[in-house]
C-alpha positions as CSV (number, residue, x, y, z in Angstrom):
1,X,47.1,90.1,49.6
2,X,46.9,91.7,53.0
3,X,49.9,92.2,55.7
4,X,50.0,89.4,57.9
5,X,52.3,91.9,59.7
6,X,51.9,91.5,63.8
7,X,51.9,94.5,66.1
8,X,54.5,94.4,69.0
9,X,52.6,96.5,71.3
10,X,51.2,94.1,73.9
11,X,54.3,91.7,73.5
12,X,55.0,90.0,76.9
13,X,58.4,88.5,78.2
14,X,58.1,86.2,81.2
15,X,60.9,84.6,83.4
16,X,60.2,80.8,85.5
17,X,60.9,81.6,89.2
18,X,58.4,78.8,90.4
19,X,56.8,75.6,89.8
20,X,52.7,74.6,90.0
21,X,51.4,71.7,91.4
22,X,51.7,68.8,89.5
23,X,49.1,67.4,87.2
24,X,48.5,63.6,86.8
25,X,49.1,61.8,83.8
26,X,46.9,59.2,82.0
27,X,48.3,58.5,78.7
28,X,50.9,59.2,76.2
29,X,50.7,58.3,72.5
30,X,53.8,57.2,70.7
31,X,53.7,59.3,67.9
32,X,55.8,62.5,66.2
33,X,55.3,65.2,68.0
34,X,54.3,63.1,71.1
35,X,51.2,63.4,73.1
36,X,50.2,62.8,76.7
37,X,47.0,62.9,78.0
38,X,46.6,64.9,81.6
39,X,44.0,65.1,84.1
40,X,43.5,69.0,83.7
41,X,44.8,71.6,81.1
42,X,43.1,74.6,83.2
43,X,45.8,77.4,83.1
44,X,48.1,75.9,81.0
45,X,49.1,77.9,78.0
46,X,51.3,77.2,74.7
47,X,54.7,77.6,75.4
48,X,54.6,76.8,78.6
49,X,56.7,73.6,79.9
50,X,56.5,70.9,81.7
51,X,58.7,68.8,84.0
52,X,57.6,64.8,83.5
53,X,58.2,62.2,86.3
54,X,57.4,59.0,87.5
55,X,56.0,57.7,84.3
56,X,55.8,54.0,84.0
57,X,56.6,52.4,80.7
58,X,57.6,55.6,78.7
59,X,60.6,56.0,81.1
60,X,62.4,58.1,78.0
61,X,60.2,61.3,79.1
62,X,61.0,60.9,83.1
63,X,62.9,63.9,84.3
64,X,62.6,66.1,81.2
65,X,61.7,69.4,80.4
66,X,59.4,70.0,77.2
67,X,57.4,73.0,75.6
68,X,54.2,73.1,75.2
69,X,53.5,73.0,71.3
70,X,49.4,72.4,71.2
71,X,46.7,71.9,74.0
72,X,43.4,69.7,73.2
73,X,41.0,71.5,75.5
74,X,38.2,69.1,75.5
75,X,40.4,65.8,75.7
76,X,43.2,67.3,77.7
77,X,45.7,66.0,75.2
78,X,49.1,68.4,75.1
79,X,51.6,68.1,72.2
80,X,55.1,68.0,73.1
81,X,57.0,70.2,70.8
82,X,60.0,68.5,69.1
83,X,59.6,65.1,70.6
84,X,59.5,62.0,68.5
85,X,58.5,59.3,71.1
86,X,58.0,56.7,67.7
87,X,60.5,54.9,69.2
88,X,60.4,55.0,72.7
89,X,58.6,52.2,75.3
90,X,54.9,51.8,75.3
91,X,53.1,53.7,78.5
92,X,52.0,51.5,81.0
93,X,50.6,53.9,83.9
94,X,51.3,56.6,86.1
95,X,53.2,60.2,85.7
96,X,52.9,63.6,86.5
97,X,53.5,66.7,84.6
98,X,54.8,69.8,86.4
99,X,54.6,73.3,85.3
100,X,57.1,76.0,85.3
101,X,55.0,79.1,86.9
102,X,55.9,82.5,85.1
103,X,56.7,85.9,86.3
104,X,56.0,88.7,84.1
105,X,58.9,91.3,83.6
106,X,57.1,94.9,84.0
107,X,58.0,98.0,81.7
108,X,59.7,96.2,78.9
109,X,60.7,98.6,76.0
110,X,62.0,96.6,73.5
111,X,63.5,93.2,72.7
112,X,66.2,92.2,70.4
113,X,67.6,88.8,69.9
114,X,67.8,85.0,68.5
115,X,70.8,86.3,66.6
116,X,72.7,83.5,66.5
117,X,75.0,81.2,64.1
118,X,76.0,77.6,63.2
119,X,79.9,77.7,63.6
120,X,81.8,77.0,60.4
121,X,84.3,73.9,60.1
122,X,86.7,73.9,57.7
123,X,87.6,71.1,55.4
124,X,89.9,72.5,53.3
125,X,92.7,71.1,51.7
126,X,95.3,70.7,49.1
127,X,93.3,68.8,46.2
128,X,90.4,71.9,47.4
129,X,90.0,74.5,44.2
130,X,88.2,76.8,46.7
131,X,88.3,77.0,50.5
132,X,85.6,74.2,51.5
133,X,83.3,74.8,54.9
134,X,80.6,72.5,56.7
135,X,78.3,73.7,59.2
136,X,79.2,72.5,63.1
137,X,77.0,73.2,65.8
138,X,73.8,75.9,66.3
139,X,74.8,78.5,68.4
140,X,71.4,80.1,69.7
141,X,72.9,83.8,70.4
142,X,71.7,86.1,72.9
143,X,68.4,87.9,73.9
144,X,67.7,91.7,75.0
145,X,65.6,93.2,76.9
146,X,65.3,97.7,77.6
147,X,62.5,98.2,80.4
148,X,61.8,101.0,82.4
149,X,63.7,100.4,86.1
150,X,61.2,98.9,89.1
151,X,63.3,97.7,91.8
152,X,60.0,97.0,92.9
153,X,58.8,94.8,90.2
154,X,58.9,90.9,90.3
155,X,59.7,90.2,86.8
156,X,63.0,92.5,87.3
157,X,64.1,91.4,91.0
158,X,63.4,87.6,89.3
159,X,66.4,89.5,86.5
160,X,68.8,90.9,89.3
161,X,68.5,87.3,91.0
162,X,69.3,84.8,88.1
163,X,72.4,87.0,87.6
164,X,74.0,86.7,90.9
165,X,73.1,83.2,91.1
166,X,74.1,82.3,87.7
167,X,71.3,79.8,87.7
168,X,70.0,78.6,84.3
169,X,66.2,80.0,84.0
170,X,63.0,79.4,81.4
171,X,61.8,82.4,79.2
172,X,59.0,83.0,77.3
173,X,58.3,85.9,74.7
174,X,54.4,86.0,74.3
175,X,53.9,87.9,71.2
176,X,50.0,89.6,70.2
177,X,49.0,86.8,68.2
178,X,49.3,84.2,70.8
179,X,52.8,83.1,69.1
180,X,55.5,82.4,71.8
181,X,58.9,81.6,71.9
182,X,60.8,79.5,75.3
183,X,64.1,79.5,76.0
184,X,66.7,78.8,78.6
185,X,69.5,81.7,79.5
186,X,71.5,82.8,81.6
187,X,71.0,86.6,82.9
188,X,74.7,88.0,81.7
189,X,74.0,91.7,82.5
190,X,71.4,94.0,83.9
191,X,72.8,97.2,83.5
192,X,71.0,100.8,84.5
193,X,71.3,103.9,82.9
194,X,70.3,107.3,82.5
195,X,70.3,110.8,81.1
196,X,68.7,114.2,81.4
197,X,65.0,114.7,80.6
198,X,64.7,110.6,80.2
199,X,63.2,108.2,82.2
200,X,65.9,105.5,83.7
201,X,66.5,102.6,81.4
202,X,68.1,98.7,82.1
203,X,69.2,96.3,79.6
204,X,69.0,92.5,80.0
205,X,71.7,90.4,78.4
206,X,70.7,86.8,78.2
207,X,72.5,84.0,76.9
208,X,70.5,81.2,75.4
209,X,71.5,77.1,75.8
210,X,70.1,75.7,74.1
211,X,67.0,75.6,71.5
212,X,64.3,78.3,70.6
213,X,60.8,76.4,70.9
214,X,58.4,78.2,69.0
215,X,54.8,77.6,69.4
């Protein structure tokens, strides 16, 4: 069988600094992933998201954020990655759907990350033959980035500025293969270093809350 191995040259990492206009909504089926219909999919991509409001009906999705899983070019029907809406109210009319605009980080090196760990609870005790565990809660772990410095470059000055503010911002890795991963983090660190006869280097900590949407 042949590798199904994919390249990482060409791999993209993104950071939201803006938001696009926002784009009318005309239905939304109930189902599992949910699906809403839009007036135009023009420059929207997979794993991008979306900011819902003043839907009437299917309040549930009013003032949420959601990744993009699938777009239906021809009907203008986007998936919602990871929403069940089985349950929620039937749509009645109305709704806009506004999306996160991305910045592309220049001169990226390397990335390492989605590391993380579900804590451990213990339940151990005295009728136990062996210490006993249950899983708690997903921690999502951290993301790095190593690029080449550009104190001129948006992607990195977007970087330098979610650190001091501490703000919460979108990501997206955009791998070869049109695979992408979104997440929300936190800009920990961006550090800068150097040595002789190599080009200056920073590192990107990020912290992720919350889930990894892959799409």
């Amino acid at each position: 069988m042949p590798s199904t191995a994919i390249s990482a040259q060409g791999t993209t990492v993104s950071i939201g600094t803006t938001t696009g206009s926002a784009i009318n909504l005309s239905a939304v089926a109930l189902t599992n992933p949910c699906r809403v219909t839009l007036a135009s999919v023009t420059g929207l991509n997979k794993g991008d998201v979306l900011t819902l409001a003043g839907i009437v009906g299917t309040t549930q999705l009013n003032g949420n954020s959601y990744v993009i899983q699938y777009i239906e070019p021809v009907t203008k029907i986007v998936t919602l990655a990871g929403v069940d809406a089985t349950g929620f109210t039937a749509y009645t009319s109305g709704g806009t759907a506004t999306p996160v605009q991305w910045t592309k980080v220049s001169n990226v090196r390397s990335y390492n990350g989605f590391d993380g760990a579900a804590s451990e609870i213990e339940r151990t005790n005295f009728d136990s033959t062996a210490k006993e565990f249950i899983l708690g809660l997903f921690d999502p772990g951290q993301f790095t980035i190593e690029v080449d410095q550009d104190n001129s470059d948006a992607g990195q000055i977007a970087l330098m500025t979610a650190q001091v503010t501490g703000l919460l911002k979108n990501f997206k890795l955009l791998l070869p293969n049109g695979n992408s991963a979104t997440f929300t983090a936190y800009v920990k660190k961006f550090n800068s270093q150097g040595a002789v006869d190599q080009a200056v280097h920073r590192s990107a900590d990020l912290r992720i809350s919350g889930p990894i949407t892959w799409a």
